[in-house]
C-alpha positions, 0 to 999 in steps of 0.5 A, spaced: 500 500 500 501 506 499 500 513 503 500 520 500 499 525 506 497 531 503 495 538 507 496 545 505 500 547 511 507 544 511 508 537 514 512 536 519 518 537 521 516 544 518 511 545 523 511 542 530 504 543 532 500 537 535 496 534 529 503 535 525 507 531 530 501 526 529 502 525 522 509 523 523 508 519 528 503 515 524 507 516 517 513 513 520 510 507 524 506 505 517 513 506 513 517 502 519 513 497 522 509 495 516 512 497 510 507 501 507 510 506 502 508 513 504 511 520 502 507 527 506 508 533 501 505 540 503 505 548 500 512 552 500 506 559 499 503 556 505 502 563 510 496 562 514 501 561 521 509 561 521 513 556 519 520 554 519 526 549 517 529 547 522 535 549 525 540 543 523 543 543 531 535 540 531 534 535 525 537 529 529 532 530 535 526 531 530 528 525 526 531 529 519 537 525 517 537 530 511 533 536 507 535 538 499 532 544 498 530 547 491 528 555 491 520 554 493 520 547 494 524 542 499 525 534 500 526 532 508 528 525 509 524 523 516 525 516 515 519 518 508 519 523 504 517 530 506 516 535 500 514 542 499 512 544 493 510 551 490 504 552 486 501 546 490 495 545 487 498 543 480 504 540 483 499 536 487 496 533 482 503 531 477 506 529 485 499 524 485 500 522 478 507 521 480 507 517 486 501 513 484 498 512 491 492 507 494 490 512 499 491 520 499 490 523 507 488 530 508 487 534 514 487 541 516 488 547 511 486 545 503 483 538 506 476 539 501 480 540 494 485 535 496 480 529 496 476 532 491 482 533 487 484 524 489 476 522 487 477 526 481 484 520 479 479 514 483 484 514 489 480 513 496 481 518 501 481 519 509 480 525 512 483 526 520 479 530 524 483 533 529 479 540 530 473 541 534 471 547 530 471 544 523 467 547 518 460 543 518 459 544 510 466 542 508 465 536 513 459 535 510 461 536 503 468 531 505 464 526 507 458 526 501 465 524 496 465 518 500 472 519 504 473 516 510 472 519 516 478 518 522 477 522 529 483 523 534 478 523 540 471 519 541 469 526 543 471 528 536 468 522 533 461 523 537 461 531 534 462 529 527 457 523 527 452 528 530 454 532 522 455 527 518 449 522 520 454 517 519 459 513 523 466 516 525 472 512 525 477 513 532 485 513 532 488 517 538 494 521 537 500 516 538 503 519 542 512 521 544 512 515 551 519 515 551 522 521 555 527 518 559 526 524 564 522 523 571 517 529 574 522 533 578 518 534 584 521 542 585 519 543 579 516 549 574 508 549 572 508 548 566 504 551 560 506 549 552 503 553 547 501 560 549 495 562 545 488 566 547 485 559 545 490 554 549 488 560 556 495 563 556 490 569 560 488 564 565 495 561 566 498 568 567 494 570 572 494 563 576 502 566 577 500 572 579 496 569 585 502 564 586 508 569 586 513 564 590 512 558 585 516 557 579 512 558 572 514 554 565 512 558 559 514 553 552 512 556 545 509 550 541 506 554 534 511 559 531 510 565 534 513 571 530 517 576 532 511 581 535 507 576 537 514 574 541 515 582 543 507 582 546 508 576 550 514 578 553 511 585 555 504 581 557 511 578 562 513 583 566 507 583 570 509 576 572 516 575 573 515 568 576 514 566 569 519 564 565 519 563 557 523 558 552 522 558 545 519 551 542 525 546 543 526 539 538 527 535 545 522 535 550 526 532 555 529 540 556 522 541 558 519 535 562 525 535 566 524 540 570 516 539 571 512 538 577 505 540 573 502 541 566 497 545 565 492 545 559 488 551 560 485 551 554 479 555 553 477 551 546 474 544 545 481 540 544 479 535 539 485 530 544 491 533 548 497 529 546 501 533 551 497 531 557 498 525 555 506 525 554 507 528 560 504 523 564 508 518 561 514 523 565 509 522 571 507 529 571 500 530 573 497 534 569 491 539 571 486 541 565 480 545 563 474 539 562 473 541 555 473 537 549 477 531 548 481 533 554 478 527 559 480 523 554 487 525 554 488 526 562 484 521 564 485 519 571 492 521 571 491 528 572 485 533 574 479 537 571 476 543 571 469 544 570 469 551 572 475 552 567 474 560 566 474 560 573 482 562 576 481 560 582 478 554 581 485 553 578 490 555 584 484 552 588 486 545 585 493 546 584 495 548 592 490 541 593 496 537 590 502 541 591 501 542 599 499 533 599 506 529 598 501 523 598 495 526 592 501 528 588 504 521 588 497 518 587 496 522 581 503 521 578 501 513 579 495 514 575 499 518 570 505 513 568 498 508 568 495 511 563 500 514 559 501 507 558 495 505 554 496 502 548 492 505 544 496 511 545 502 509 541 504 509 535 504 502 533 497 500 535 495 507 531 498 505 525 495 498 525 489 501 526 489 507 521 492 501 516 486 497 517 481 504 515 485 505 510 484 498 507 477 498 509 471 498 504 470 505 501 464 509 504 461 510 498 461 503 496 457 502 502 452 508 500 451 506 493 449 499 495 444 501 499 442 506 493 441 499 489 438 496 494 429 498 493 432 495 486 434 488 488 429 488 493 423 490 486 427 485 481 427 479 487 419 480 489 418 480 481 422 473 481 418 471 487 411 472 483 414 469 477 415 463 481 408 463 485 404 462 477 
């Protein structure tokens, strides 16, 4: 089998954020444990979000063993192919008739007109929904071409479903387990990826009324420059707060945790990061949206009442002051991190399987033929009664 991933939004390791670190994770898996032949191609004009090559000091921590770059376009080796390509929708299409792929998987940005563009040359599609606002048109619209539809959460699979009015398949984000770092237990409180949405407001303000402890701030997304000179003004008011640019080895930064707080204010569609911290044996305090139960199970605590700051400090104090709810915590932690559906063997086992499941639009169209079977065997069985 082949695997084409297809997005807009450059691949990994160009951009690091959760639902690209999900992709490598899968397309490395499929290529090394069950030999499927994968590539993952992206756009050199994307511009929604920054992105980056990576530094070179970064490619043995990312799993870049070499970059050939070419004006607009680029070829990364990350055990398959990684390409950038200007013009991305044509180059797209001489890419697919090049490469010849059984599967194309789309996610994110251009997902619609990528499988529309694969359904056009008779190849089958999967969509891998990572985000809880997706657009419930383009949903409806994927999902009419017959792609198959691939949820990183139950909650996410429910959500969609109820749009769709069709089962969504679930593959957990496989998640990065083996750190080799413990929780340090004077460590910082950690927050990975300071955006409005993932509740940078709210974490700020928790270091405020906790002035003698120590606070981790670590980018994740690219932040540009002003956005960078904004947040370090945004600082000041909280000097007990200290902030790190995004790293290729999360050792630098679980190494010195003692909490992970995710204080989202949006429906996460997982949270891989409470997941790999857990399996540091860091207990992870989160907001109860979306599909973050999921992800902390009993491994951590949920805030219900998350916009609510002093429910945060509340919970936090309950487990810093208590050697013994902390220890429980961090038992649970390392427990559930160790779930096998959360690594990347079993997610590529499943994700192969969905890829070679029979497609949803056969499904439909048997079902359209269906009345007609059901008219001609009744007009056979009338014959017969003569």
């Amino acid at each position: 089998m082949r695997i084409l991933y297809a997005s807009e939004r450059p691949p990994y390791p160009l951009f690091l954020g959760g639902a690209a670190r999900c992709a490598h994770r899968l397309l490395y898996a499929l290529t090394r444990e069950l030999g499927v032949e994968c590539a993952a191609v992206g756009s050199s004009d994307y511009g929604v979000a920054p992105w980056s090559y990576p530094d070179p000091a970064e490619h043995a921590g990312l799993g870049v063993t070499a970059i050939s770059r070419d004006g607009r376009s680029a070829v990364v080796d990350c055990g398959y192919p990684v390409r950038v390509i200007a013009d991305f929708h044509a180059a797209l299409s001489r890419f697919i008739d090049a490469f010849a792929p059984d599967v194309v998987w789309a996610q994110l940005e251009g997902a619609r007109a990528i499988l529309e563009l694969a359904t056009t040359k008779g190849i089958e599609g999967v969509f891998y929904v990572h985000d809880a606002e997706f657009n419930h048109a383009e949903l409806r619209a994927i999902a009419e071409l017959g792609s198959r539809i691939v949820c990183n959460s139950d909650f996410l699979a429910d959500k969609v479903r109820g749009v769709i009015k069709r089962r969504a398949s679930v593959v957990y984000p496989p998640s990065e387990l083996d750190f080799g770092v413990e929780a340090k237990l004077d460590g910082c409180l950690t927050m990975i990826n300071p955006h409005r949405v993932k509740g940078i407001e709210t974490f700020i303000e928790i270091a405020k009324r906790m002035p003698s402890e120590r606070f981790l701030l670590v980018e994740s997304w690219k932040l540009g420059d002003q956005a960078v000179a904004d947040l370090g003004n945004t600082l000041t008011k909280a000097p007990n707060v200290r902030f790190v640019r995004r790293v290729s080895d999360m050792r630098q930064i679980y190494g010195q945790t003692r909490l992970l707080l995710v204080p989202s204010m949006w429906e996460e569609g997982f949270g891989m990061v409470a997941v790999e911290a857990q399996s540091c044996g860091i207990p992870v305090i989160a907001s109860e949206r979306g599909g973050l139960p999921e992800s902390v199970g009993d491994g951590g605590i949920l805030i219900r009442d998350y916009r609510n700051v002093d429910a945060w400090t509340e919970a936090i104090r309950g487990v810093l002051k208590d050697a013994d709810t902390y220890r429980v915590l961090a038992v649970r932690a390392r427990r559930h991190a160790g779930r096998e559906e959360f690594t990347a063997s079993v997610g590529a086992r499943r994700f192969h399987e969905i890829c070679g499941a029979p497609a949803p639009r056969v499904l439909v169209r048997a079902l359209l033929d269906a009345p007609k079977a059901v008219t001609r065997l009744g007009k056979l069985i009338r014959r017969a009664a003569r």
